[in-house]
C-alpha positions as CSV (number, residue, x, y, z in Angstrom):
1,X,-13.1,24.5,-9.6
2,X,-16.5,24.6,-11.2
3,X,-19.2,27.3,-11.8
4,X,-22.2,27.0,-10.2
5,X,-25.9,29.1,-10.9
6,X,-26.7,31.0,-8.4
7,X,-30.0,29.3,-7.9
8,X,-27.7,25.6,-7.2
9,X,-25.9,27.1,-4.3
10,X,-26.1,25.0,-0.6
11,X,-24.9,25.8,2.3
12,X,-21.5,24.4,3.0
13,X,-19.9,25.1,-0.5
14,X,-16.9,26.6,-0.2
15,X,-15.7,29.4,-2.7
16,X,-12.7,29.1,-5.0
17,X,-11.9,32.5,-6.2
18,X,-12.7,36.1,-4.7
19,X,-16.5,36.9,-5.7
20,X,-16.8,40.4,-7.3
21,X,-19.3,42.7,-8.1
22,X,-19.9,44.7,-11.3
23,X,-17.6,47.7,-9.7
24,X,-15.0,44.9,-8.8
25,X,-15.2,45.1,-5.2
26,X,-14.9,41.7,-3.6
27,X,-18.0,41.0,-2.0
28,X,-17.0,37.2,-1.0
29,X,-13.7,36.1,-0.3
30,X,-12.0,33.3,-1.7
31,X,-12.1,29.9,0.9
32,X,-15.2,31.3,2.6
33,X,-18.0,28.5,3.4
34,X,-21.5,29.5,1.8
35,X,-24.7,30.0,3.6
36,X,-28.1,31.5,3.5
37,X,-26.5,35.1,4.3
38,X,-24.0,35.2,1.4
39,X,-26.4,33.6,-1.3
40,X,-28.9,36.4,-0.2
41,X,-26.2,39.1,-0.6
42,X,-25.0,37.4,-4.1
43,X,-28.5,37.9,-5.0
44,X,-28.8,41.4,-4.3
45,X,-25.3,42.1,-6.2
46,X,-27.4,40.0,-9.1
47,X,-24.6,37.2,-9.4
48,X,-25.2,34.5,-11.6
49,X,-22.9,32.0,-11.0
50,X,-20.4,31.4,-8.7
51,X,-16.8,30.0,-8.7
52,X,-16.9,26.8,-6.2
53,X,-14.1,24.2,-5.2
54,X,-14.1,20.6,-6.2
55,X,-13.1,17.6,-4.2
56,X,-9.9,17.9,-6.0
57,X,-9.3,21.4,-4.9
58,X,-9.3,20.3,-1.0
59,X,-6.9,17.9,-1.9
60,X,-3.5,18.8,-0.2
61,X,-1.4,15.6,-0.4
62,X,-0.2,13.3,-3.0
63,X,-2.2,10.4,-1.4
64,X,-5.3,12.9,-1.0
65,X,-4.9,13.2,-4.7
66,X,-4.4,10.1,-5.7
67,X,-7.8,9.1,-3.6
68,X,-9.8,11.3,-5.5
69,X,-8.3,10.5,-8.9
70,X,-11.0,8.5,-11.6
71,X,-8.0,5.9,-11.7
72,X,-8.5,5.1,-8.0
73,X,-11.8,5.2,-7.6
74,X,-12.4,2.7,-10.8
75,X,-9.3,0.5,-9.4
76,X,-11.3,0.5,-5.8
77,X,-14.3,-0.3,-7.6
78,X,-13.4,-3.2,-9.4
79,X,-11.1,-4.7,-6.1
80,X,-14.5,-4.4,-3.7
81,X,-16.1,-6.4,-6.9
82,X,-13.7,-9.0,-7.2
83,X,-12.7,-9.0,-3.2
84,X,-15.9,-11.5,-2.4
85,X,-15.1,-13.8,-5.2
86,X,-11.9,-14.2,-4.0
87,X,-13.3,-15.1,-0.7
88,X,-15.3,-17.7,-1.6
89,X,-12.6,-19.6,-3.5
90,X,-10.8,-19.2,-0.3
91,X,-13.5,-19.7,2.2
92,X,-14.9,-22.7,0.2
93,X,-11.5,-24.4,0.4
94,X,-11.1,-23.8,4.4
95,X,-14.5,-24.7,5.2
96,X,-15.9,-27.2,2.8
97,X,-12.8,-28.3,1.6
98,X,-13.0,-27.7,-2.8
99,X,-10.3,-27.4,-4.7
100,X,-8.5,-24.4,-5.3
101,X,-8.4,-24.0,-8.5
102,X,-5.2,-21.7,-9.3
103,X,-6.6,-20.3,-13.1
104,X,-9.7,-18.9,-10.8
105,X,-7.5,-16.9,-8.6
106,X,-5.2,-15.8,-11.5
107,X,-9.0,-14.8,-12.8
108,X,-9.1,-12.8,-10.4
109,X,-5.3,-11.0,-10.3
110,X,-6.4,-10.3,-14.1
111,X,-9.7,-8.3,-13.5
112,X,-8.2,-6.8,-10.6
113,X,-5.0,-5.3,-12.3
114,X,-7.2,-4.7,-15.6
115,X,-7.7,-0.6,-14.8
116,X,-3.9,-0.3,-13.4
117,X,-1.0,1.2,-15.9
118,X,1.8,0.4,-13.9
119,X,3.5,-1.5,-11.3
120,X,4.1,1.6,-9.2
121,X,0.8,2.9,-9.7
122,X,-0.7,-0.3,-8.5
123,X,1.6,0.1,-5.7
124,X,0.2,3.6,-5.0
125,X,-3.4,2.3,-5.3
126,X,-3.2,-0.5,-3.1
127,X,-1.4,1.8,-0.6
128,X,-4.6,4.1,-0.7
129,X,-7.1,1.7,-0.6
130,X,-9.4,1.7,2.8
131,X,-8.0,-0.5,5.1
132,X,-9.8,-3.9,6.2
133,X,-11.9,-4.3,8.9
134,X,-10.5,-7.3,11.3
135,X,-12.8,-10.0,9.9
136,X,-11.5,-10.3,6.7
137,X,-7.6,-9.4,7.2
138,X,-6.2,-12.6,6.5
139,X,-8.1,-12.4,3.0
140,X,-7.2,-8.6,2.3
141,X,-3.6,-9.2,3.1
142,X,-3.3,-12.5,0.6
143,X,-5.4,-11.2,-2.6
144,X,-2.7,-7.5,-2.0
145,X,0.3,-10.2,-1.7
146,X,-0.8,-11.8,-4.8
147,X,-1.3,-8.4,-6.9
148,X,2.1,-7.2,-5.4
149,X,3.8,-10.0,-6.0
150,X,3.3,-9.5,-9.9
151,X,4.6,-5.9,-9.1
152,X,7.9,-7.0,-7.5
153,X,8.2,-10.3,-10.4
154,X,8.8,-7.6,-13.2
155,X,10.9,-5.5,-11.2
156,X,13.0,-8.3,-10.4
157,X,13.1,-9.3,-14.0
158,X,10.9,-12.7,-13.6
159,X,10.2,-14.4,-16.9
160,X,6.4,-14.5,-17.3
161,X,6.0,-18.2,-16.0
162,X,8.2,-17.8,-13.1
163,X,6.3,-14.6,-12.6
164,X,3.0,-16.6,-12.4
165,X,4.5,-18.9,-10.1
166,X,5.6,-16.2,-7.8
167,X,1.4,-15.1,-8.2
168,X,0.2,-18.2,-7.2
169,X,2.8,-18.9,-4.4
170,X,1.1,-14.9,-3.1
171,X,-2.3,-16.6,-3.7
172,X,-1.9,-19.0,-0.8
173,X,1.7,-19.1,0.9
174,X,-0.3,-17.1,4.4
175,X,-3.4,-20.0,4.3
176,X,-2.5,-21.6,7.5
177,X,-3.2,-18.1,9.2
178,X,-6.8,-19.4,9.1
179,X,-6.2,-21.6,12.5
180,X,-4.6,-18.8,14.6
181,X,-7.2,-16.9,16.4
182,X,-8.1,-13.7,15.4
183,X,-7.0,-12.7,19.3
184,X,-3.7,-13.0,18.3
185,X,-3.3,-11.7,15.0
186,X,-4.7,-8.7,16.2
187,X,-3.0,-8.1,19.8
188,X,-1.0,-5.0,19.5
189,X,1.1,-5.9,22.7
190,X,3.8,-8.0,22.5
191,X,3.0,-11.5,22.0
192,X,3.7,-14.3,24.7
193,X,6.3,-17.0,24.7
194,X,2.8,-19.5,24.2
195,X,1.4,-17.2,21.6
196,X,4.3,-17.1,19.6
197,X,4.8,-20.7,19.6
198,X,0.9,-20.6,18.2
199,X,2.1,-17.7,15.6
200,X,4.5,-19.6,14.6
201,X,2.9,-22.8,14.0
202,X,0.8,-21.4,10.4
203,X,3.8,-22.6,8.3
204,X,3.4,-26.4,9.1
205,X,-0.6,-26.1,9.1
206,X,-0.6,-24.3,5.6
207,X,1.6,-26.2,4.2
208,X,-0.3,-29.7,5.2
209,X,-3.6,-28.2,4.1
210,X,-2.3,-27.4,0.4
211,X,-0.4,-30.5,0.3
212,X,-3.4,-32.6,1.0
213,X,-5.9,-30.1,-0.8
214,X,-4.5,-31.6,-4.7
215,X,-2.0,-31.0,-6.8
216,X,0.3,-27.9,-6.1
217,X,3.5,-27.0,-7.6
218,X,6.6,-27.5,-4.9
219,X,7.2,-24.2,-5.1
220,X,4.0,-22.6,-3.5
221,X,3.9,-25.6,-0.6
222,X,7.7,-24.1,0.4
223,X,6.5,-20.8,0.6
224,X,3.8,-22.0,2.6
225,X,6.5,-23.4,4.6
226,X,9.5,-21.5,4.4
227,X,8.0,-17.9,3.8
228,X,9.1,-16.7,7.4
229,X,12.9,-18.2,7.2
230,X,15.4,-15.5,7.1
231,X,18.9,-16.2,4.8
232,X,20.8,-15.6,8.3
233,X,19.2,-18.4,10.0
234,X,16.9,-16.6,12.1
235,X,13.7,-17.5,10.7
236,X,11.1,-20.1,11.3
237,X,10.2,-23.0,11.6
238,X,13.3,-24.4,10.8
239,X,15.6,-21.8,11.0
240,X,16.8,-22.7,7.6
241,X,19.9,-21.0,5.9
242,X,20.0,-18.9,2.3
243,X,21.4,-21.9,0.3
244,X,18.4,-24.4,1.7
245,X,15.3,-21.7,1.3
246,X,13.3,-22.0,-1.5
247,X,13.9,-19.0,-4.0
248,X,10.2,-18.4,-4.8
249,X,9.6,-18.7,-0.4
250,X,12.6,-15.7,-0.1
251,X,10.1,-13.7,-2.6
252,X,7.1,-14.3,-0.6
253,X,9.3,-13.1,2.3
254,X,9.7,-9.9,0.6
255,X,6.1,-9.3,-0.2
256,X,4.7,-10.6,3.4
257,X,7.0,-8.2,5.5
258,X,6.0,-5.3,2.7
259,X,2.0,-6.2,3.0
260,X,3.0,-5.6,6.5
261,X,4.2,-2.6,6.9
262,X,2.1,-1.0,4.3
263,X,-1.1,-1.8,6.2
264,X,-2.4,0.2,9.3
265,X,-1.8,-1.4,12.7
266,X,-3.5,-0.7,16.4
267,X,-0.2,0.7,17.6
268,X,1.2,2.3,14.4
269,X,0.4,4.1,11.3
270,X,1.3,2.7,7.8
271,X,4.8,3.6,7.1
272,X,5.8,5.5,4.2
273,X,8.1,4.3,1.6
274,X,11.2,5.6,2.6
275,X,10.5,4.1,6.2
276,X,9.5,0.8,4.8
277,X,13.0,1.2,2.9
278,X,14.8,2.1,6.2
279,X,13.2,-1.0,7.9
280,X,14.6,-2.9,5.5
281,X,18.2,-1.3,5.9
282,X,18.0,-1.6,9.2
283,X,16.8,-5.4,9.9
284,X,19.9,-6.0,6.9
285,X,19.8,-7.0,3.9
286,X,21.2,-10.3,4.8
287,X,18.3,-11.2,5.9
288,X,16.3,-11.5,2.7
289,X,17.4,-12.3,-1.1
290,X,20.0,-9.3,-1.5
291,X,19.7,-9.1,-5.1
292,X,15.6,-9.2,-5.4
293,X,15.1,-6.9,-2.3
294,X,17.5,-4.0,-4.0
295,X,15.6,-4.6,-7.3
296,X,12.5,-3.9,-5.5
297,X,13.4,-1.0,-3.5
298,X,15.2,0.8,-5.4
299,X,12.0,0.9,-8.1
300,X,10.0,2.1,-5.0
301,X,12.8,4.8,-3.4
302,X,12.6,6.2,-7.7
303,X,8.9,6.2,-7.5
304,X,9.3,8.6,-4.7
305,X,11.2,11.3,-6.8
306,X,9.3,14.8,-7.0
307,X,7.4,14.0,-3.7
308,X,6.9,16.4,-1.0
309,X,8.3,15.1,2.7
310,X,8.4,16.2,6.1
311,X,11.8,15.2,8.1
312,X,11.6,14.6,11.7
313,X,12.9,17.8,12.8
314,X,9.8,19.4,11.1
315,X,11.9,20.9,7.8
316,X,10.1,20.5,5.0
317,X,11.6,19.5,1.4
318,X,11.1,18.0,-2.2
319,X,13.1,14.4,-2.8
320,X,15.3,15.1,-6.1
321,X,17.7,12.7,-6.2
322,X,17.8,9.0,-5.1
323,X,21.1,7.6,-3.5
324,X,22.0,4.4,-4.1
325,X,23.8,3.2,-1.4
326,X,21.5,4.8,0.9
327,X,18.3,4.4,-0.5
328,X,15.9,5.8,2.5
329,X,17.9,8.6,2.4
330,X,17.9,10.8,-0.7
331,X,18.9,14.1,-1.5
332,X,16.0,16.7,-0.8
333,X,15.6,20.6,-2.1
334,X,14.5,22.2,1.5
335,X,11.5,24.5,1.1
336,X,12.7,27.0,3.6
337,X,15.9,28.5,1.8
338,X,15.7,26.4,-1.6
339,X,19.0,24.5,-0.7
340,X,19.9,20.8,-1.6
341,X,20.4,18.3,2.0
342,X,22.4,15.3,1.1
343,X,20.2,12.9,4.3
344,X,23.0,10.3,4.2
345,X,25.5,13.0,5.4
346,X,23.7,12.8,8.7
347,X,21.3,9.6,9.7
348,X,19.9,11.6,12.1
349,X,17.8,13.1,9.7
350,X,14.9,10.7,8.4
351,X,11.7,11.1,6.3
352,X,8.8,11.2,8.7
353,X,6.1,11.8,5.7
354,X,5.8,12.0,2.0
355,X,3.5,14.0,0.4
């Protein structure tokens, strides 16, 4: 809220607080829009200034907040500034074939992360930032790998080279998305048994560019390679098992499927965390390096406590305690009759959207 003379008033401001006149009788309501008729009649009452909401005072979710904060808006800043320098490293490597130089792009991952305080918060920021038009998908999705891969390195407990690794493996591991056509990427129907076959194909390409664009450490041409193998065996290309998959590729795996459900789809909304966590659960965590994935989620499931949510049944609640052993399913204070609900008593309640 903010005062505002009398004399700055426009049309379409919105007051905060009940507008009264000398014998305290309201003569504006709180919430009401202002026009020519009410700044005529607060200049009859002789009003000088006027109580007036802010941006932040329309703000009614934790995202809507966090969207408005100076912290975003300086993070979003710098990202749009740094977003087309990225793209030309990239774009200069596809097109005209130079080098990628790796110290450029951690360059980058610096100034980028310079304005965030933590991992979570970069988490939150990236989660908020506008989402990318089609052109430039590919591009969005690697630079948010690469600055969420340092995120998940320190809560895995990476030392600081092997967390620079797992940067530079982000950096690049999705390159050989560059030959599938856009078409494809996009199509929000189920793909074909011929499309897949094309999907599928942007491991072996991205892995022959990098190994004939120079020098790269073994470690980020396997998770070009191996970043869609699954420790089951159900992966691609080669449907390798746990024990034969690259341990930096099983990280990439992690971040790639997280990029993914994080960002907006034609058919689908991004998911929230406890729905990216029940994904997760769901697919099993056999699937995927048990030991890093927990690490990761359970950080994100705690960075969820104090959150308003809404449950699919349309009760509404306050997450106050994580569960362990059923992380997408904490223990909530309902709003209607101040009571704890235990979620893993009964799976058929879930988290539909955190506030």
């Amino acid at each position: 809220m903010k005062y505002v003379a009398r004399m700055e008033l426009k049309p379409g401001m919105v007051a905060a607080e009940n507008i009264l006149n000398y014998r305290n009788e309201i003569i504006v309501a709180a919430n009401t829009k202002i026009d020519a008729t009410i700044i005529e009649r607060l200049t009859r009452q002789s009003i000088m200034a006027v109580p007036i909401k802010e941006e932040a005072d329309f703000a009614t979710t934790h995202n809507d907040k966090v969207r408005i904060s100076e912290g975003f808006k300086k993070f979003e800043s710098i990202y749009n500034v740094y977003f087309p320098v990225f793209k030309g490293y990239v774009m200069g490597a596809i097109t005209s074939h130079q080098p990628i130089i790796m110290q450029q792009l951690i360059d980058v991952y610096n100034s980028v992360i310079s304005s965030v305080a933590s991992g979570e918060q970069l988490l939150e920021y990236l989660y908020n930032l506008t989402p990318a038009d089609d052109e430039d998908m590919i591009l969005h999705h690697c630079l948010k790998s690469a600055l969420i891969a340092g995120v998940f390195g320190s809560f895995i407990g990476l030392s600081a080279e092997d967390q620079l690794l797992f940067i530079q493996c982000a950096f690049v591991y999705d390159i050989g998305k560059f030959s599938i056509p856009t078409q494809i990427l996009t199509k929000p129907q189920r793909l074909t048994r011929e499309e897949y076959m094309i999907i599928i194909q942007h491991t072996v390409i991205g892995y022959d560019f990098l190994k004939n664009m120079g020098d790269f450490n073994e470690h980020v041409l396997n998770a070009a390679m191996q970043h869609h193998e699954r420790c089951d065996g159900t992966g691609y290309p080669a449907g390798l098992h746990s024990d034969s998959i690259d341990r930096f590729a099983k990280y990439i795996a992690i971040v790639d499927s997280y990029v993914a459900m994080t960002s907006k789809r034609n058919y689908r909304r991004k998911l929230n965390a406890f729905q990216i966590i029940a994904n997760y659960e769901a697919q099993g965590f056999h699937k995927f390096d048990y030991e890093a994935l927990n690490a990761i989620l359970l950080r994100i499931a705690n960075s969820q406590l104090g959150f308003s949510i809404k449950l699919n049944n349309g009760k509404r609640g306050t997450v106050i305690r994580i569960n362990e052993h059923a992380l997408s399913h904490p223990i909530i204070l309902l709003n209607e009759n101040n009571a704890p609900l235990d979620l893993s008593m009964d799976y058929r309640f879930a988290i539909e959207e955190v506030y």
